[in-house]
N, C-alpha and C positions, 0 to 999 in steps of 0.2 A: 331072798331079799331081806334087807337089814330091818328089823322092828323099829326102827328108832331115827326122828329124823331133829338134826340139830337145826336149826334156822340163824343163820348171820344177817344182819341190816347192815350195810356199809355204805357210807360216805365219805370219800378222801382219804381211804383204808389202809392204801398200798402199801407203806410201808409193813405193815401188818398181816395182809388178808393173806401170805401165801406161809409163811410159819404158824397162821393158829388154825388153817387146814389140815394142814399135814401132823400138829400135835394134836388135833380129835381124829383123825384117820390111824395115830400111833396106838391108841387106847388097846385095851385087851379084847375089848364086848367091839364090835361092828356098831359103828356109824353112820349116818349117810348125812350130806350139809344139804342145804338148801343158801346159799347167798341171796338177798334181797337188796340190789344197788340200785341207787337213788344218783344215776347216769353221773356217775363220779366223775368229774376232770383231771382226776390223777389218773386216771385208765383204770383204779380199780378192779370192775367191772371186766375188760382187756383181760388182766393177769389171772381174774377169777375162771374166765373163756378158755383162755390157755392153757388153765392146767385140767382143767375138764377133758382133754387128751390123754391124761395120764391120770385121773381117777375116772374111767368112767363106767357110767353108771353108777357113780357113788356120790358124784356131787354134780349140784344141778345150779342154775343162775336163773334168777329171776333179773329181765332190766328195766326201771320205770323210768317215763320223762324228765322226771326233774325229783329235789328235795321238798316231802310232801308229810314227813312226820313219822316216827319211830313206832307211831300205833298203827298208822295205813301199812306201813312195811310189813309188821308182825301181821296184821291181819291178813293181808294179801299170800303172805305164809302159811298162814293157818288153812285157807281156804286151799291152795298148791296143796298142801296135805293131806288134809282129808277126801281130797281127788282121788290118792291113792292107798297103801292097804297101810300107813304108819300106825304104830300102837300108840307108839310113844313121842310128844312132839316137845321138842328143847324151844327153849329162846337163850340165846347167847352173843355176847359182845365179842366185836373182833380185836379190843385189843390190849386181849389178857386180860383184865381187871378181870373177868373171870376163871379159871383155873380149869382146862379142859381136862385134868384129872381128876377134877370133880365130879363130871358126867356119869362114871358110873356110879358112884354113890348113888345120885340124884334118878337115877334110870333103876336101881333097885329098891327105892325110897318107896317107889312107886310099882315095879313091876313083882317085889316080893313083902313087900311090908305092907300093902293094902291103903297107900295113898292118893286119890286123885289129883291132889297137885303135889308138887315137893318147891321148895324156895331153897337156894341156897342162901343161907342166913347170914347174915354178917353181925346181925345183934344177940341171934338165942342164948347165944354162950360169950358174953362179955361184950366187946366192940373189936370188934376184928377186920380193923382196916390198915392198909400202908399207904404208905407216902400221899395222904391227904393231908392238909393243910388243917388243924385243929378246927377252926369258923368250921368249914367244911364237913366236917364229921361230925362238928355240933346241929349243925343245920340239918342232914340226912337224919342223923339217928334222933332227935326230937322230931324233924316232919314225921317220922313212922311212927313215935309214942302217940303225936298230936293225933295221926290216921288212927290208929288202935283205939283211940280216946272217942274218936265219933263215928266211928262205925262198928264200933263194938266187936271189930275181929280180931281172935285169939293168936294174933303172927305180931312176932317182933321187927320182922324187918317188911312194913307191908309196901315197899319203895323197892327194893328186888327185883334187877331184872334179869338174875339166872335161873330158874324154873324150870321144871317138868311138869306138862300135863297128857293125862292120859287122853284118849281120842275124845272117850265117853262126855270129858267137859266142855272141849270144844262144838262139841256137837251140841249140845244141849244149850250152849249160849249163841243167840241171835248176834251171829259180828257184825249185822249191817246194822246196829242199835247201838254200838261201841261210839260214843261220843270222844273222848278224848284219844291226844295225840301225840303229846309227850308225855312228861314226868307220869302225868297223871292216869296215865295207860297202864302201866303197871298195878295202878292201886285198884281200877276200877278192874281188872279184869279179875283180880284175887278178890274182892266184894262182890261180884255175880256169880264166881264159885262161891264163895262164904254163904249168899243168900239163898243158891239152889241145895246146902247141901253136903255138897262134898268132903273130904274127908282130908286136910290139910297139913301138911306135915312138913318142918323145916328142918332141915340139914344143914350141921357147923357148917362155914366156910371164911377163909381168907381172902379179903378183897383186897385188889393191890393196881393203884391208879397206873393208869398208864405210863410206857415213858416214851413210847412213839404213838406222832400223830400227833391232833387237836381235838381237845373235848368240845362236844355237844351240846355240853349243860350253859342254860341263859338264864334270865332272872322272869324273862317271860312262862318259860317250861316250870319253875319254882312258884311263881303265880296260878298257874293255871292248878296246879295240884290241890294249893291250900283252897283255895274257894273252888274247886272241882269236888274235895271231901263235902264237903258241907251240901254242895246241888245233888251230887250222888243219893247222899243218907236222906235228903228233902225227898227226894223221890221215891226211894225207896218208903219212908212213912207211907208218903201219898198214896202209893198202888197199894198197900198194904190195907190202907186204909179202906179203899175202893172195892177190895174185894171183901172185905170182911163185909161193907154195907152189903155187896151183892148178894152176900151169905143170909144174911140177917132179912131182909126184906124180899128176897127171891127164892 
């Protein structure tokens, strides 16, 4: 059985979902996907079922009722995972903007370099994005400075949502405690590794926006992030604060 399970979220995918299977099933190191569709009306979902005849046992479908948020998907992910014996657990977009030849970087980042999480970076070494729109890329790569600025974590890109985490983090963090559900999901989940610990490590990578399909990103998921840091790090003070009283007078 494969160590390593990649996670896909899809909604309205199809044009996509069956060429960036088949290029993480191409890789050299064994794979295994998990898709998590949010009951697509493109058939998604359908095409994902389909080819489960022809990878099987290597890729699995998750199908939820309806579109409920990019962090219930990844969570409901995480949890399918840890059901089973995965070392090593990906999140990955279906359409391309990640580069599933990155994978094994990111899966040795971690399984020979002594990382518990690995990011694929798109800011550690310069700005390294395609075909976004300048606004765009100004807006991503200051939300992740702004991130770094109030929560004090040493990651350039803390807005990333290519990643590797080894079992050991997921376990460790309470996902029924996971508040946020878009944008904002990714930063929170790399600040509850940040806060427990762990051992963080970013890896170059080339992001390069899609050219099929419709993005996801709204102004609402951009909202939720900037004043999602700010509730995060308040909280974080608070419990901090909490126990040290508990320390001090108990």
């Amino acid at each position: 059985m494969a160590d390593a399970l990649v996670i896909i979220p899809t909604f309205n995918e199809i044009e996509n979902i069956e060429a960036i299977i088949r290029a993480v099933f191409s890789q050299n190191k064994e794979f295994h996907i998990l898709v998590v569709d949010d009951n697509s009306p493109d058939m998604t979902g359908y095409k994902a079922k389909e080819l489960q005849e022809e990878f099987h046992n290597q890729l699995f479908l998750l199908e939820r009722e309806g579109k409920t948020g990019l962090g219930t998907a990844y969570i409901e992910g995480f949890k399918w995972a840890l059901q089973k014996d995965y070392h090593y657990i990906f999140e990955m977009d279906a359409d391309f903007s990640h580069n599933p030849n990155d994978l094994v970087r990111l899966y040795e980042a971690c399984s020979s370099k002594g990382a518990d999480l690995s990011i694929g970076s798109r800011y550690v070494v310069g700005v390294n994005v395609v075909n976004w729109p300048m606004s765009r890329i100004l807006l991503s790569y200051f939300a992740s400075k702004y991130v770094r600025f109030v929560t004090g974590m040493e990651i350039h890109d803390t807005t990333a949502g290519f990643v590797c985490y080894r079992r050991e983090v997921l376990e460790s963090i309470n996902l029924d405690k996971i508040e946020f559900v878009g944008y904002a999901f990714q930063i929170e989940m790399k600040f509850k590794t940040h806060l427990l610990g762990y051992e963080i490590v970013e890896v170059p990578v080339i992001f390069t926006d899609r050219t099929k399909g419709k993005s996801k990103m709204s102004k609402g998921i951009i909202s939720e992030a900037i004043f999602g840091v700010i509730k995060m790090k308040l909280k974080s003070i608070f419990n901090h604060k909490k126990t040290w009283q508990r320390t001090l007078f108990f």
